[in-house]
Each structure stands twice: as C-alpha cells, then as structure tokens.
PQR file of N, CA, C, O and H, with PARSE charges and radii, in Angstrom:
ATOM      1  N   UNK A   1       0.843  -1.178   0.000 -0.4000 1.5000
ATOM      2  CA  UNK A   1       0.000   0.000   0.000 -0.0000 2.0000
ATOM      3  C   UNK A   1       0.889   1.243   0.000  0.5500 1.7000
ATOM      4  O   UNK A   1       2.030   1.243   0.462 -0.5500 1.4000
ATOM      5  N   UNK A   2       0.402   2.102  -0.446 -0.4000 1.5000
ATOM      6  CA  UNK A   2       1.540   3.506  -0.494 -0.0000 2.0000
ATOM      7  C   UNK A   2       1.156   4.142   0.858  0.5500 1.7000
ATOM      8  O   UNK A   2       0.232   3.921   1.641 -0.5500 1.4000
ATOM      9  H   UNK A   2      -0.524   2.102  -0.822  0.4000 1.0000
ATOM     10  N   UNK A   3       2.396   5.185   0.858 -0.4000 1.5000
ATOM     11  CA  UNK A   3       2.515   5.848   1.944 -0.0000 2.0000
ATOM     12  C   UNK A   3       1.446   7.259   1.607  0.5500 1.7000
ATOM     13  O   UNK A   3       1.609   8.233   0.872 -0.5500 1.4000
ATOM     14  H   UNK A   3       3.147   5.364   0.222  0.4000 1.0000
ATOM     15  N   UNK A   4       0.257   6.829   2.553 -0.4000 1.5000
ATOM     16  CA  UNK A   4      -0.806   8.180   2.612 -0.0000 2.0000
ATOM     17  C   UNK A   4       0.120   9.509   2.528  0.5500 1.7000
ATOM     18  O   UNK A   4      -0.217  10.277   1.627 -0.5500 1.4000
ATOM     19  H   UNK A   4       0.124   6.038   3.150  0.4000 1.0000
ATOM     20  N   UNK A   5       1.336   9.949   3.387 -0.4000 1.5000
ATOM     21  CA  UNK A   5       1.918  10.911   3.817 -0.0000 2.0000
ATOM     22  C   UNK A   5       2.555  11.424   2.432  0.5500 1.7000
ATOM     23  O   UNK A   5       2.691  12.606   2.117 -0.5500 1.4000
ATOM     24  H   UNK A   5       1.611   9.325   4.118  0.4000 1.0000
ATOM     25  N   UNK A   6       2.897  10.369   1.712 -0.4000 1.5000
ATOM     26  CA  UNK A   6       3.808  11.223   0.547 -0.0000 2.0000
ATOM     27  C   UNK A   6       5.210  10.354   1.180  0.5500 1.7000
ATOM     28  O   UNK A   6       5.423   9.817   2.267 -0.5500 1.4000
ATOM     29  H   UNK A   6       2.787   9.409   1.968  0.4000 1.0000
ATOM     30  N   UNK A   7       5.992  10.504  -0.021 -0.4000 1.5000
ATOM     31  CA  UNK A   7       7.618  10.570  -0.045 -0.0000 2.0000
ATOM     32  C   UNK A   7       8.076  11.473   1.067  0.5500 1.7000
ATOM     33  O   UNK A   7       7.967  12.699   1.091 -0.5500 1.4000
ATOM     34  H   UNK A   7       5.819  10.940  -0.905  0.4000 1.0000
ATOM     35  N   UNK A   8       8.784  10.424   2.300 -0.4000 1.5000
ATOM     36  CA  UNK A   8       9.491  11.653   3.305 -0.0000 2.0000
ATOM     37  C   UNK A   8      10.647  11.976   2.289  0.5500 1.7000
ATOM     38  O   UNK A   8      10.923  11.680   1.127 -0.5500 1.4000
ATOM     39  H   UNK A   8       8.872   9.428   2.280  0.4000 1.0000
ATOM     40  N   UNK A   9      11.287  12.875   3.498 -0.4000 1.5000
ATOM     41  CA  UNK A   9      12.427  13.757   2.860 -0.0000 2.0000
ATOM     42  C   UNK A   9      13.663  13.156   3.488  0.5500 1.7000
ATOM     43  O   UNK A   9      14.709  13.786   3.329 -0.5500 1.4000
ATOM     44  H   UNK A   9      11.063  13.116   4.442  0.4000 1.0000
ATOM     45  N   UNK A  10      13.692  12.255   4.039 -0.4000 1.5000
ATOM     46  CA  UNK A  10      15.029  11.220   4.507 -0.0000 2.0000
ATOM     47  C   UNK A  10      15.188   9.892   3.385  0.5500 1.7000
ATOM     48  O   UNK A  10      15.974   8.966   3.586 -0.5500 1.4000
ATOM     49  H   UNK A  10      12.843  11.743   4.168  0.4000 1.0000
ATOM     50  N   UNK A  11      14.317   9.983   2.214 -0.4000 1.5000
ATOM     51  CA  UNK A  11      14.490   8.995   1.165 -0.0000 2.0000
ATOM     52  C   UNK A  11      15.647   9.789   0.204  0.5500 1.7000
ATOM     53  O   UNK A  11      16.343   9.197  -0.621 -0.5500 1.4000
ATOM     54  H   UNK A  11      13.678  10.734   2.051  0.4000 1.0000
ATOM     55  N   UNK A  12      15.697  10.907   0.415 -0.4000 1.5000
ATOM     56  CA  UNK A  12      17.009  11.305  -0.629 -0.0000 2.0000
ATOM     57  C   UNK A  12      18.233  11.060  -0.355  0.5500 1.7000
ATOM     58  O   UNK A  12      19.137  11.501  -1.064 -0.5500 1.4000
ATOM     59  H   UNK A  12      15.132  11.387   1.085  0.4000 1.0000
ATOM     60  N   UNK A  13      18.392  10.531   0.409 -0.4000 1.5000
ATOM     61  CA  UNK A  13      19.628  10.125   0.810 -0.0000 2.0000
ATOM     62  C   UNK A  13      19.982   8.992   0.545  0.5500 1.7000
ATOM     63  O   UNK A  13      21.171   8.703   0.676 -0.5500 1.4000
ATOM     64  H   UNK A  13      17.658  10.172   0.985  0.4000 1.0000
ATOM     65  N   UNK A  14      18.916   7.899   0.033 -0.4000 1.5000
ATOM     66  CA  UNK A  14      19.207   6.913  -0.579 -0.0000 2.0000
ATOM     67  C   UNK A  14      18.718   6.703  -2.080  0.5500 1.7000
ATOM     68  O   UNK A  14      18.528   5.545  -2.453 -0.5500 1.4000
ATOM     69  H   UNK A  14      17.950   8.133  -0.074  0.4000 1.0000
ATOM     70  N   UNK A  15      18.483   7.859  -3.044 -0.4000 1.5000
ATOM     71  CA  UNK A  15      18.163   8.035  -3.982 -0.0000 2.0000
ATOM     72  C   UNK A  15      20.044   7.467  -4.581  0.5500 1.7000
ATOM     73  O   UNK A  15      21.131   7.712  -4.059 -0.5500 1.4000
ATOM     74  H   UNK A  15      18.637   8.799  -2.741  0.4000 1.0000
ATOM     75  N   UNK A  16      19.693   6.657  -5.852 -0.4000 1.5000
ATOM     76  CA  UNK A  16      21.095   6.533  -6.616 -0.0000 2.0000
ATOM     77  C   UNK A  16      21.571   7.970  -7.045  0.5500 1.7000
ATOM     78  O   UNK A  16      20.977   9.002  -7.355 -0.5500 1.4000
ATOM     79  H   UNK A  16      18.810   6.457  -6.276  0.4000 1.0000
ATOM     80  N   UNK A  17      23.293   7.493  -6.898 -0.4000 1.5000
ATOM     81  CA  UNK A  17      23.847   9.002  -7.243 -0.0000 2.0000
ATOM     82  C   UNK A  17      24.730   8.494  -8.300  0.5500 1.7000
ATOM     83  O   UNK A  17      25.233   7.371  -8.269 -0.5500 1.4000
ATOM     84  H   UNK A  17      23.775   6.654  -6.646  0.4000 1.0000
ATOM     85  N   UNK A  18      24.918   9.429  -9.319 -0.4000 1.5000
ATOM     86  CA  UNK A  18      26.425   8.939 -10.182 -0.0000 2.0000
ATOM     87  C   UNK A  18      27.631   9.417 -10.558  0.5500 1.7000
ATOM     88  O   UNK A  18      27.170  10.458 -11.027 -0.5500 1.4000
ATOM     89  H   UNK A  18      24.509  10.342  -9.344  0.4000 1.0000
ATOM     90  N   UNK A  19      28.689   9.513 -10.727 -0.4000 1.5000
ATOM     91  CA  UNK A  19      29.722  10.486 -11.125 -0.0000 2.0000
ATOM     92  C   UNK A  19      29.931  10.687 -12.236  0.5500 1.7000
ATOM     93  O   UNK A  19      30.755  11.580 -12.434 -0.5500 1.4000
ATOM     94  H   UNK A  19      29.063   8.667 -10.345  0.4000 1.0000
ATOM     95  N   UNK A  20      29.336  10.009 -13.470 -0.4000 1.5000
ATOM     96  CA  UNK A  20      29.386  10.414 -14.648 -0.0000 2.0000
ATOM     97  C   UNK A  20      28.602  11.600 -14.904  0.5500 1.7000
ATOM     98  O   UNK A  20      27.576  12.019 -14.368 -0.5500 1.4000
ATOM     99  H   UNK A  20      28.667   9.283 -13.309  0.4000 1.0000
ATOM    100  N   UNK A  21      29.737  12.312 -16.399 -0.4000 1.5000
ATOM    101  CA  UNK A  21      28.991  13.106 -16.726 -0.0000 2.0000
ATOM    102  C   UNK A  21      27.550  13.270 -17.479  0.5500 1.7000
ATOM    103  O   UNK A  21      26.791  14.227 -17.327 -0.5500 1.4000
ATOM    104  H   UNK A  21      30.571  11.972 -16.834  0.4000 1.0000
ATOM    105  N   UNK A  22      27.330  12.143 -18.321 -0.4000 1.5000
ATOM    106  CA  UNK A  22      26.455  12.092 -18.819 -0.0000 2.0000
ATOM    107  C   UNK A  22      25.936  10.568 -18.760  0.5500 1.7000
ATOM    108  O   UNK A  22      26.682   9.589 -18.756 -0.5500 1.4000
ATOM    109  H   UNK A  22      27.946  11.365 -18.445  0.4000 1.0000
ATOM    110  N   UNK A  23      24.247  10.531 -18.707 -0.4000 1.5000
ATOM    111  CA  UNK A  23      23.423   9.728 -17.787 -0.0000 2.0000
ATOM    112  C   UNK A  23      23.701   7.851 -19.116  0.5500 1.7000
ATOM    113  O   UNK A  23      23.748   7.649 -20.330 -0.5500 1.4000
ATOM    114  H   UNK A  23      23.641  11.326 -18.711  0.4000 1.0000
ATOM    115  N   UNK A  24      23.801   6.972 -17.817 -0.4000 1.5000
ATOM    116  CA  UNK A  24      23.758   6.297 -18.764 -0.0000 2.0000
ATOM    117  C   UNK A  24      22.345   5.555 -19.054  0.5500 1.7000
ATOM    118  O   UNK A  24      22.094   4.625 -18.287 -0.5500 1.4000
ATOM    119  H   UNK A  24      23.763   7.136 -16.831  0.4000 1.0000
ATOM    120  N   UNK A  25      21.359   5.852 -20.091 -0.4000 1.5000
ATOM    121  CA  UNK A  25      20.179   5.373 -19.516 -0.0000 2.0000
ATOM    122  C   UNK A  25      19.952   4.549 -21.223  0.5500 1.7000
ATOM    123  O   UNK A  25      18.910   3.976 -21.541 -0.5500 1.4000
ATOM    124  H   UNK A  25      21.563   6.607 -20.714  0.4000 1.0000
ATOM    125  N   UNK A  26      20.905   4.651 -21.925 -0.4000 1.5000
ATOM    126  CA  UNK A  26      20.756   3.349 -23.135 -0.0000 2.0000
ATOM    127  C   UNK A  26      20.730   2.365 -23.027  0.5500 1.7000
ATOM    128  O   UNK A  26      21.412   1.914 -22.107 -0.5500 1.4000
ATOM    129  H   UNK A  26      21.751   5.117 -21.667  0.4000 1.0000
ATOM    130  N   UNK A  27      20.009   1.482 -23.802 -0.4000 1.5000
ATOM    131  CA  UNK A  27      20.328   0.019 -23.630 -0.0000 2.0000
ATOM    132  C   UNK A  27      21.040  -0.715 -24.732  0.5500 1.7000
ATOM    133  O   UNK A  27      20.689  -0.400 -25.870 -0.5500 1.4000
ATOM    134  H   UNK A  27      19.455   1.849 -24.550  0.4000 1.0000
ATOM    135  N   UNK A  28      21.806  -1.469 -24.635 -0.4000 1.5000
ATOM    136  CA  UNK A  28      22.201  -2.493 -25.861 -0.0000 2.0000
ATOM    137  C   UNK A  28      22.192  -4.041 -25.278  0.5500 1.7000
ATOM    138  O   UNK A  28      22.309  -4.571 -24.173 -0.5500 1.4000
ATOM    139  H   UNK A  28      22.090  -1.724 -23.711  0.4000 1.0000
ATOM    140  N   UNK A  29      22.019  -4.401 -26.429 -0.4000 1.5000
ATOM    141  CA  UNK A  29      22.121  -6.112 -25.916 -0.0000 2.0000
ATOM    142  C   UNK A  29      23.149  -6.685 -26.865  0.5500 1.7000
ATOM    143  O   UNK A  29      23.099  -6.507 -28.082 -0.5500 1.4000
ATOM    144  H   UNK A  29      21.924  -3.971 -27.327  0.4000 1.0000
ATOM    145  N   UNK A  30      24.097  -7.394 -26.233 -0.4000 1.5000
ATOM    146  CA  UNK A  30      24.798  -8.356 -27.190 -0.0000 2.0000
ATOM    147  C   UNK A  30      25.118  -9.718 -26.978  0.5500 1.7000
ATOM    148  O   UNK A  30      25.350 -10.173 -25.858 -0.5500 1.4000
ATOM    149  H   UNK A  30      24.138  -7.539 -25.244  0.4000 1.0000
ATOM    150  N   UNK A  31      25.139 -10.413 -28.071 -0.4000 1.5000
ATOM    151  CA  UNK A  31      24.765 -11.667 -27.437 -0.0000 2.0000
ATOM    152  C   UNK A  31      26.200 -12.211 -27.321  0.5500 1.7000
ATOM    153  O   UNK A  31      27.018 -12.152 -28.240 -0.5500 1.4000
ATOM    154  H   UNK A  31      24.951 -10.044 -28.981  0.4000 1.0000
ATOM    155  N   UNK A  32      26.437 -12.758 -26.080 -0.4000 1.5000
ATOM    156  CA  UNK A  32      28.957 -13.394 -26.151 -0.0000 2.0000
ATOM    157  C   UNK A  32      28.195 -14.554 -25.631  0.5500 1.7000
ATOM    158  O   UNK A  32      26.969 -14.658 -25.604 -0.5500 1.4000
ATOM    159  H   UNK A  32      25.773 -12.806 -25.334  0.4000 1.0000
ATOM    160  N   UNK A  33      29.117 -15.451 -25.202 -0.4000 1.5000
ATOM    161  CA  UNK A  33      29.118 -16.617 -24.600 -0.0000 2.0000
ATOM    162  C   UNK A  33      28.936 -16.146 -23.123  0.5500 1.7000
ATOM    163  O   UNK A  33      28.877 -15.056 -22.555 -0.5500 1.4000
ATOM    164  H   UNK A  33      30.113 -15.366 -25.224  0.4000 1.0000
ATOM    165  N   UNK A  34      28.848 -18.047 -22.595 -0.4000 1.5000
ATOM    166  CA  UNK A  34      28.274 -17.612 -21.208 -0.0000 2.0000
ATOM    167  C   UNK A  34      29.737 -17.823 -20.652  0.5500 1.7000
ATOM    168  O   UNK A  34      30.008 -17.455 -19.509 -0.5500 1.4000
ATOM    169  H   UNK A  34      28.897 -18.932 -23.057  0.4000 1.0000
ATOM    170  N   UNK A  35      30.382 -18.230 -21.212 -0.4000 1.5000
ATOM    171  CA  UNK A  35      31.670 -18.186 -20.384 -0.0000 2.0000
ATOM    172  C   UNK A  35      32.419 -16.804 -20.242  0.5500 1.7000
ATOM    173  O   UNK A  35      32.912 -16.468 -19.165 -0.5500 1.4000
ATOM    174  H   UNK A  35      30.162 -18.528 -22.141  0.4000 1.0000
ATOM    175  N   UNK A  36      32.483 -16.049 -21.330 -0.4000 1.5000
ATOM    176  CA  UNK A  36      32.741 -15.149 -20.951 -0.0000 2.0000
ATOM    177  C   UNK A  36      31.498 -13.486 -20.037  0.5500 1.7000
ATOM    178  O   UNK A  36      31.871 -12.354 -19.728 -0.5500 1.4000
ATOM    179  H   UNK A  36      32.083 -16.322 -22.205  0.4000 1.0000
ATOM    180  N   UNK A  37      30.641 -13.878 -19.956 -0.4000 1.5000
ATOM    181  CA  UNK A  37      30.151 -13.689 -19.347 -0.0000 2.0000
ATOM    182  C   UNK A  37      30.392 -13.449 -17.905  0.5500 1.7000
ATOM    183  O   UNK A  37      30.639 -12.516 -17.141 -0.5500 1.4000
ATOM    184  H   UNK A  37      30.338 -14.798 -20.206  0.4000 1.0000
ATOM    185  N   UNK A  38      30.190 -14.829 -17.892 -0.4000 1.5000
ATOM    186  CA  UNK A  38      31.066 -15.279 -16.241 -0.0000 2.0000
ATOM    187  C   UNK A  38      32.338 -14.672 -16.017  0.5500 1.7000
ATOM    188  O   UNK A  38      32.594 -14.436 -14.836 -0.5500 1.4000
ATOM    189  H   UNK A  38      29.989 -15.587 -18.513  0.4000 1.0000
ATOM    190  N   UNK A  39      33.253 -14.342 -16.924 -0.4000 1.5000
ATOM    191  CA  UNK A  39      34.933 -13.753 -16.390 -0.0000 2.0000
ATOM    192  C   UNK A  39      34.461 -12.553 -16.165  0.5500 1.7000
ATOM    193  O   UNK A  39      34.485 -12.163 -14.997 -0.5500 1.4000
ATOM    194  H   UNK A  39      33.045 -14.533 -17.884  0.4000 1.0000
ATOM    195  N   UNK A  40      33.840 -11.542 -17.355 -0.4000 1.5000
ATOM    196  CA  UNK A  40      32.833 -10.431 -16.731 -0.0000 2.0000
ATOM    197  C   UNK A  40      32.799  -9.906 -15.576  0.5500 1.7000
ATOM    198  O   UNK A  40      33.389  -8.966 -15.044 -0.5500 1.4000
ATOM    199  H   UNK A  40      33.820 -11.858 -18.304  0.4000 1.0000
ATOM    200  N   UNK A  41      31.535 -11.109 -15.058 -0.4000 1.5000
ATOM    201  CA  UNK A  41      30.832 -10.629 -13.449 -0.0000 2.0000
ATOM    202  C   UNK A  41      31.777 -11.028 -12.795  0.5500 1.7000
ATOM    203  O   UNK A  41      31.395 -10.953 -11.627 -0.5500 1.4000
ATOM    204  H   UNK A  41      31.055 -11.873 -15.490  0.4000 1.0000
ATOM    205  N   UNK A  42      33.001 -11.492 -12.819 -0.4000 1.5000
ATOM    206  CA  UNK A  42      34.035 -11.375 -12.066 -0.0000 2.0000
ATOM    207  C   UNK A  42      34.964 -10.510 -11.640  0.5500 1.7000
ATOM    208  O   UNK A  42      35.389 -10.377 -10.492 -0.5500 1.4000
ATOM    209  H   UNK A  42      33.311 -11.553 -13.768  0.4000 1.0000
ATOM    210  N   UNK A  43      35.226  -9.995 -12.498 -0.4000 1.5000
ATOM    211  CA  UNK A  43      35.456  -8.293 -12.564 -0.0000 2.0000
ATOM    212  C   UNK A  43      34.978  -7.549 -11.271  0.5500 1.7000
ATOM    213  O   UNK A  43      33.964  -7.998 -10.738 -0.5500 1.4000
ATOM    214  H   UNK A  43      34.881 -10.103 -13.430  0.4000 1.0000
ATOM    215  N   UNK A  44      35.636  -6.385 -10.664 -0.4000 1.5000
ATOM    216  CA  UNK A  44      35.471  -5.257  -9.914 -0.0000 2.0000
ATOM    217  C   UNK A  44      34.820  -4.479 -11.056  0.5500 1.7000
ATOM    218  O   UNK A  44      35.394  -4.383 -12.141 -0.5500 1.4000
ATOM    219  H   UNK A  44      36.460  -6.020 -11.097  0.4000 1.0000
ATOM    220  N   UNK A  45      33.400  -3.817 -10.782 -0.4000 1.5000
ATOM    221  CA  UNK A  45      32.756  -2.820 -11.487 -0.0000 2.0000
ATOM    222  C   UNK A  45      32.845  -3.181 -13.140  0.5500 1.7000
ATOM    223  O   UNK A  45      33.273  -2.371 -13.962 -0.5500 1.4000
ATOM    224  H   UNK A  45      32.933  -3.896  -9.901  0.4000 1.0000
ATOM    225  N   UNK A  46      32.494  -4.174 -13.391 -0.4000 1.5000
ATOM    226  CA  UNK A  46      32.201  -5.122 -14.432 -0.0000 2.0000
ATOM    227  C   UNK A  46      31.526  -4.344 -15.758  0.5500 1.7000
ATOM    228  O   UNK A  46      31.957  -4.537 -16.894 -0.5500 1.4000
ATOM    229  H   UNK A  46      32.146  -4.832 -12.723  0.4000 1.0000
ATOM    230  N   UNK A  47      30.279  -3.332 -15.429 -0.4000 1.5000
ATOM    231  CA  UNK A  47      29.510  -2.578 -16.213 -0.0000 2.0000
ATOM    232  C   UNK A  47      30.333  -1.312 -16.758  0.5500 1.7000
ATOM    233  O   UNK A  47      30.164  -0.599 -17.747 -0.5500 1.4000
ATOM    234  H   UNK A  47      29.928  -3.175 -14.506  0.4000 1.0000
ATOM    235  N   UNK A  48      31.214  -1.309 -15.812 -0.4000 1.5000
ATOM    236  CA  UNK A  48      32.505   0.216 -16.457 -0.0000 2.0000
ATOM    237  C   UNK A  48      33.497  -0.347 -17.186  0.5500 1.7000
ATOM    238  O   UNK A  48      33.788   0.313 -18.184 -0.5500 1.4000
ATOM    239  H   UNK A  48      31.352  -1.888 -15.009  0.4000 1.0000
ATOM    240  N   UNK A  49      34.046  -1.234 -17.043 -0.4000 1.5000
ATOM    241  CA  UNK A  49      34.970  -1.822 -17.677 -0.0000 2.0000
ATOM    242  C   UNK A  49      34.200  -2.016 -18.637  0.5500 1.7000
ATOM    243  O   UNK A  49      34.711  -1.301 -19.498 -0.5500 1.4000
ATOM    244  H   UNK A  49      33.810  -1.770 -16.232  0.4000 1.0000
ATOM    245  N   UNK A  50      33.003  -2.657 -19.259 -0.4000 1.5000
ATOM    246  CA  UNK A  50      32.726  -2.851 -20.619 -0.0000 2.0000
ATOM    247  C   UNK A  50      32.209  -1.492 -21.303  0.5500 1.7000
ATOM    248  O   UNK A  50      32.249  -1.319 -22.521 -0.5500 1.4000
ATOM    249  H   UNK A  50      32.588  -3.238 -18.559  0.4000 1.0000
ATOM    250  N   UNK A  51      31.762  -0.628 -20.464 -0.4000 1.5000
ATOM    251  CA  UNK A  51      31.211   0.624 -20.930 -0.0000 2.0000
ATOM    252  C   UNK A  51      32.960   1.293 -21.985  0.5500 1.7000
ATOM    253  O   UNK A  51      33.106   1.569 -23.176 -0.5500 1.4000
ATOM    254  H   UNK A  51      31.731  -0.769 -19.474  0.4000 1.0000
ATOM    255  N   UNK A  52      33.821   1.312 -20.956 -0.4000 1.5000
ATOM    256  CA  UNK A  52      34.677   2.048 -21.510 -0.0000 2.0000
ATOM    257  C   UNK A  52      35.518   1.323 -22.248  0.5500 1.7000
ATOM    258  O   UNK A  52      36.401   1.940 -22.843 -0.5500 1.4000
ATOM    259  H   UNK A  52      33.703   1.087 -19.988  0.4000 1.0000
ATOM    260  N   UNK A  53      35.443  -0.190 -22.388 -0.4000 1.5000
ATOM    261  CA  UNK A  53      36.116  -0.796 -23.367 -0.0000 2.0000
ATOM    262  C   UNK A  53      35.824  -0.823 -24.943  0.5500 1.7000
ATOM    263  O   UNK A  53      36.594  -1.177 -25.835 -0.5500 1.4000
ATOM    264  H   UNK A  53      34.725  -0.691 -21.904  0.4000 1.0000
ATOM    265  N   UNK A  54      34.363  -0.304 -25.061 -0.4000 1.5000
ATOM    266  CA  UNK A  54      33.652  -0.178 -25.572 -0.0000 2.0000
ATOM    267  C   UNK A  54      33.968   1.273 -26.480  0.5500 1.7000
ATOM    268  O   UNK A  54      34.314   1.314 -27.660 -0.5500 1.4000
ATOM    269  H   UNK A  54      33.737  -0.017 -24.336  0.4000 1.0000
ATOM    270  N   UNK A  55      33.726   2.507 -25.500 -0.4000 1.5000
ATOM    271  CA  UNK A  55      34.326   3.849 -25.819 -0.0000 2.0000
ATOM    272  C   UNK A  55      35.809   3.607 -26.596  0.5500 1.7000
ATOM    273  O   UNK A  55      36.152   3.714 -27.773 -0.5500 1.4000
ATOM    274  H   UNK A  55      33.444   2.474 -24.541  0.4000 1.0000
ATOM    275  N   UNK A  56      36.292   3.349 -25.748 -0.4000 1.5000
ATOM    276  CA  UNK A  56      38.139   3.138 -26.272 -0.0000 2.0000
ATOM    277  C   UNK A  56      38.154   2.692 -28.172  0.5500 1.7000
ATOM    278  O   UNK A  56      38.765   3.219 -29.101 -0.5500 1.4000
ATOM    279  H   UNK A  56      36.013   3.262 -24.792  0.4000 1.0000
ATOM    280  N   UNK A  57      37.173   1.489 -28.136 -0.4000 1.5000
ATOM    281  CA  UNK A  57      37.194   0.834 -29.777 -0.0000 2.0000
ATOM    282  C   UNK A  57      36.808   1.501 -30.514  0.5500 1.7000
ATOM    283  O   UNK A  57      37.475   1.646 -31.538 -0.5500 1.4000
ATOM    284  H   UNK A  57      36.676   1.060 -27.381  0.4000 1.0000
ATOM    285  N   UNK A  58      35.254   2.406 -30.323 -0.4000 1.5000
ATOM    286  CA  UNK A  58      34.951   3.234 -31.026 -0.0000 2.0000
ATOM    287  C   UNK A  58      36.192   4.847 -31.281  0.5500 1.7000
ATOM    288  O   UNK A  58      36.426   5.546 -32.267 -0.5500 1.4000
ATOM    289  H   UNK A  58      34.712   2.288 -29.491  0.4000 1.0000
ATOM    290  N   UNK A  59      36.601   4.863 -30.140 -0.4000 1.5000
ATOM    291  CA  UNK A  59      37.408   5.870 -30.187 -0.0000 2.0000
ATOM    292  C   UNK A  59      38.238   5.689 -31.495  0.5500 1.7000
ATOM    293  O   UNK A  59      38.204   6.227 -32.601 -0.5500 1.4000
ATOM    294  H   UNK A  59      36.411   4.295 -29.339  0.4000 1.0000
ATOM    295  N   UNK A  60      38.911   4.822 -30.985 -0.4000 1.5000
ATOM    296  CA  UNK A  60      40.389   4.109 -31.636 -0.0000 2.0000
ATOM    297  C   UNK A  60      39.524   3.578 -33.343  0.5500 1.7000
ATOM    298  O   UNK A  60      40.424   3.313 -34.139 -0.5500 1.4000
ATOM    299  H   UNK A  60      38.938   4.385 -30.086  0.4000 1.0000
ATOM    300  N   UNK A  61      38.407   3.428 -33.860 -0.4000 1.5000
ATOM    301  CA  UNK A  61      37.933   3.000 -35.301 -0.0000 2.0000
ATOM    302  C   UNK A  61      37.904   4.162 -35.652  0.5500 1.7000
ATOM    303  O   UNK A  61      38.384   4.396 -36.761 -0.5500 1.4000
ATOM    304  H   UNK A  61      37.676   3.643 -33.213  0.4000 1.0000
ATOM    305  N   UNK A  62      37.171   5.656 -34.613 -0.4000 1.5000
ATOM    306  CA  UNK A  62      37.271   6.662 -35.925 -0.0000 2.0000
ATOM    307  C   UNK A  62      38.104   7.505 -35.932  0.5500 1.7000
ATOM    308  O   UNK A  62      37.991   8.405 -36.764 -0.5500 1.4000
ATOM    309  H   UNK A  62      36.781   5.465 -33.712  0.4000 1.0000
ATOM    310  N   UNK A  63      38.967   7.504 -35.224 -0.4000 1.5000
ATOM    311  CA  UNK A  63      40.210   8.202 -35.048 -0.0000 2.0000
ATOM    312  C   UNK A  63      41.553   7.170 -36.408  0.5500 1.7000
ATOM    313  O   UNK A  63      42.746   7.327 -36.669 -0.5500 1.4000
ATOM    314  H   UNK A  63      39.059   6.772 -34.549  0.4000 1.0000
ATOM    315  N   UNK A  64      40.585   6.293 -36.858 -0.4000 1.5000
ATOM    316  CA  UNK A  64      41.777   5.694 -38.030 -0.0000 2.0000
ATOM    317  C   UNK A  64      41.500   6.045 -38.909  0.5500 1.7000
ATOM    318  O   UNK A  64      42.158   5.781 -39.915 -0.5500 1.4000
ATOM    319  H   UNK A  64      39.616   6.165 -36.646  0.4000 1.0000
TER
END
C-alpha cells in the first residue's frame, strides 16, 4: 500500500547518485558466450569496464 503521507524527505539520501557526466540510460544487448560472461561478473565494477572498453574501440575506429 503507499505511503498516505507522501515521499518523506530522509528517502534522498538513498536516492542513486552517479559520477558520470552524462546519464547512462541506453540500452544495448549483445549476445557473447556464457563463459565469458562469467569472467565479466568477475570483474570489480564489471559494467565500467565494458562501458569504456567499448568507448576506447569506437574511439580508436574513428580516429583511423
């Protein structure tokens, strides 16, 4: 059931925060294996490392 009162004001403090500059709210899907997958979610911060591995290739294709 919702809260009659409304949204308190001690929920912003657990609102997500991010340090990027710009929002990441795209989606892509690609389909790899599940094995690598798995080395992936093994990873420390798994979703940045592919974000910017990602940046780097594109970088590095049109910069040739």
């Amino acid at each position: 059931m919702a809260n009659p009162k409304g949204h308190p004001k001690s929920i912003q403090k657990y609102k997500f925060k991010s340090t990027k500059k710009e929002p990441c709210d795209a989606h892509l899907s690609v389909r790899i294996p599940g094995s690598l997958l798995r080395e992936l979610k093994q990873l420390d911060d798994w979703q940045d490392f592919v974000r910017n591995t990602l940046k780097e290739a594109v970088n590095a294709k049109t910069a040739a």
